[in-house]
C-alpha positions in Angstrom: 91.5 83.0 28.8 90.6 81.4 25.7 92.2 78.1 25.0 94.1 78.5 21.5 94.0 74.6 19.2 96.8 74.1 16.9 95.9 72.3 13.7 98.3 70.4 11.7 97.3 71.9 8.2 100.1 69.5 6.5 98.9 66.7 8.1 95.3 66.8 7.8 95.9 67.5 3.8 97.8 64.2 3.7 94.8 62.4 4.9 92.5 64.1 3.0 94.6 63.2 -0.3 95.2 59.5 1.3 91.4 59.5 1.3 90.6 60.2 -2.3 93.8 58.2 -3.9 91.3 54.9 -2.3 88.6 56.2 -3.9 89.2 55.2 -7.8 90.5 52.1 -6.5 87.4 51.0 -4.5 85.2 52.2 -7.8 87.4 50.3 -9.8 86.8 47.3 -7.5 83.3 47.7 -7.5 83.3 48.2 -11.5 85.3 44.9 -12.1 83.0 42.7 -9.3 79.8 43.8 -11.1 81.3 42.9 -14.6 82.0 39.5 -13.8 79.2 38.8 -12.0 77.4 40.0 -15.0 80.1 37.5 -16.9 79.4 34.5 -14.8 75.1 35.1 -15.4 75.7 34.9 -19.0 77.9 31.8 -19.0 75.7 29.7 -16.6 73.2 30.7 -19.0 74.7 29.9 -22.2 75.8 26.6 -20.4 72.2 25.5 -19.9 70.9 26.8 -23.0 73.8 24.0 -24.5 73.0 21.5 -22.6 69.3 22.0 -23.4 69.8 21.6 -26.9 71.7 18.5 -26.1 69.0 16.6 -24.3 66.7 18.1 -27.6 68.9 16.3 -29.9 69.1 13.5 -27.9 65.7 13.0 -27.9 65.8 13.8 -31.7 68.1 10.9 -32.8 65.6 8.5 -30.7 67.0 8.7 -27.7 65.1 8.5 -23.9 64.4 12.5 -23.0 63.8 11.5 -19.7 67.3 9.4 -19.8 69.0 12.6 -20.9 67.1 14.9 -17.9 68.3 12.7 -15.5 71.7 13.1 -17.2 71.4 16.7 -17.1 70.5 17.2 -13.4 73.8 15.0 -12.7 76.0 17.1 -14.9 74.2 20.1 -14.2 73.3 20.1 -10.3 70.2 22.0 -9.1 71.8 24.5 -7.6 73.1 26.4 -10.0 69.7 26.6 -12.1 68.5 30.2 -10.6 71.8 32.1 -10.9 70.8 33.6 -14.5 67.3 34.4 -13.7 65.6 37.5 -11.4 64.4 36.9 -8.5 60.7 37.2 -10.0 61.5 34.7 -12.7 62.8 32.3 -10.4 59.7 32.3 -8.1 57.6 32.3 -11.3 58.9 29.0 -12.0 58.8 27.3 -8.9 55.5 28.0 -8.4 54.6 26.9 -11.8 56.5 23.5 -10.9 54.4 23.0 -8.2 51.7 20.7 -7.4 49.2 23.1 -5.3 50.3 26.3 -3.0 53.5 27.1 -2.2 54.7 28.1 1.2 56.8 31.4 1.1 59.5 29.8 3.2 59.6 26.8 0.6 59.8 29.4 -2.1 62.6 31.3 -0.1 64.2 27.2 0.4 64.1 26.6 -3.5 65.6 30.1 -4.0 68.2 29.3 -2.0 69.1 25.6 -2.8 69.2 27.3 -6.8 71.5 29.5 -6.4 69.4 33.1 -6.7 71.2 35.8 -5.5 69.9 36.7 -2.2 71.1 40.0 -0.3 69.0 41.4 1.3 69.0 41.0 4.9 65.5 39.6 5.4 65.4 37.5 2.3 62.0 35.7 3.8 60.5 38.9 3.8 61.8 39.4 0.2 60.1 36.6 -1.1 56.7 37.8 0.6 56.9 40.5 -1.2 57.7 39.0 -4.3 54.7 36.6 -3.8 52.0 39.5 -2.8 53.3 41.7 -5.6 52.5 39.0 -7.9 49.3 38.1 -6.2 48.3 42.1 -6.8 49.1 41.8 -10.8 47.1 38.9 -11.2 50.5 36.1 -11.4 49.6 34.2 -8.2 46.7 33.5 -6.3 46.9 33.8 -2.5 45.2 30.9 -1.2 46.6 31.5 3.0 48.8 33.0 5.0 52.1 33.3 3.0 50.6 30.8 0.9 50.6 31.3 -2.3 49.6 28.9 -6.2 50.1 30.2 -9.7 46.3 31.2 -11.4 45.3 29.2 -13.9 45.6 29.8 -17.3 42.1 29.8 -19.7 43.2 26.7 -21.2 43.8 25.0 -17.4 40.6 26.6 -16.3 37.3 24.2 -15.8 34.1 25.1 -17.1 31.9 24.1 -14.3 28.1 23.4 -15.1 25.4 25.9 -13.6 22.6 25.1 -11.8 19.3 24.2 -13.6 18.0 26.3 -10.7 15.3 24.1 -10.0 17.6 23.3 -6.2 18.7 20.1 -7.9 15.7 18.4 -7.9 14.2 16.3 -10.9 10.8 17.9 -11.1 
């Protein structure tokens, strides 16, 4: 004999419209967290932009630039100076503040200490791909393994001297 199941129709409507009432509200959620991230960006931004044009007109009415950078980095602590930017404009400038290659995991270090907004789960991996992405469009060179400088620009290139093909004799 077949075994007969009874359903509770009433019930299973009640979560089904329980469901979907959370729905709006979690979009709603959602909506509001993105705008004030978005919110936040722009008034970190405007905030440095300010205090840039402080330090300019600092150093316009004769005062020490360096004096008001040092000022700035105390006001304005270093960890807060990648939350405005993408991910590729952050590593785009510390590479360019470099002296020589960068290490991905001292990229992936800066990124962090900045402020970027890291979420992916592997963030190293990430920033690899950042770097070799960059490396393929002609923005870094790769120099080692996960090691990576920013290439020259013409005016930072050196002309070196050919050969007189002669093997570098005198006769």
């Amino acid at each position: 004999m077949a075994e007969t199941r009874h359903v509770d129709l009433a019930g299973l409507q009640r979560t089904i419209e329980e469901e979907l009432s959370f729905r709006p509200l979690a979009l709603e959620r959602k909506r509001v967290a993105e705008e004030m991230a978005k919110r936040a960006d722009e008034l970190v931004a405007e905030t440095e932009t300010s205090l840039l044009a402080l330090i300019d007109l600092y150093g316009d009415v004769g005062g020490d630039p360096r004096k008001a950078q040092r000022w700035l980095n105390a006001v304005y602590p270093q960890r807060y100076r990648f939350a405005h930017m993408t991910l590729t404009d952050a590593v785009r400038q510390i590479l360019g503040e470099a002296e020589g290659p960068v290490h991905a995991k001292r990229v992936l270090d800066e990124l962090k200490g900045g402020g970027a907004a890291l979420w992916a789960r592997n963030p190293l991996a990430t920033v690899t791909s950042l770097l070799w992405r960059g490396s393929r469009e002609g923005m870094y060179s790769k120099v080692g393994k996960n090691l990576y400088q920013p290439k020259p620009t013409d005016a930072e290139q050196i002309a070196l001297p050919l050969g007189s093909g002669n093997g570098g004799g005198d006769g």
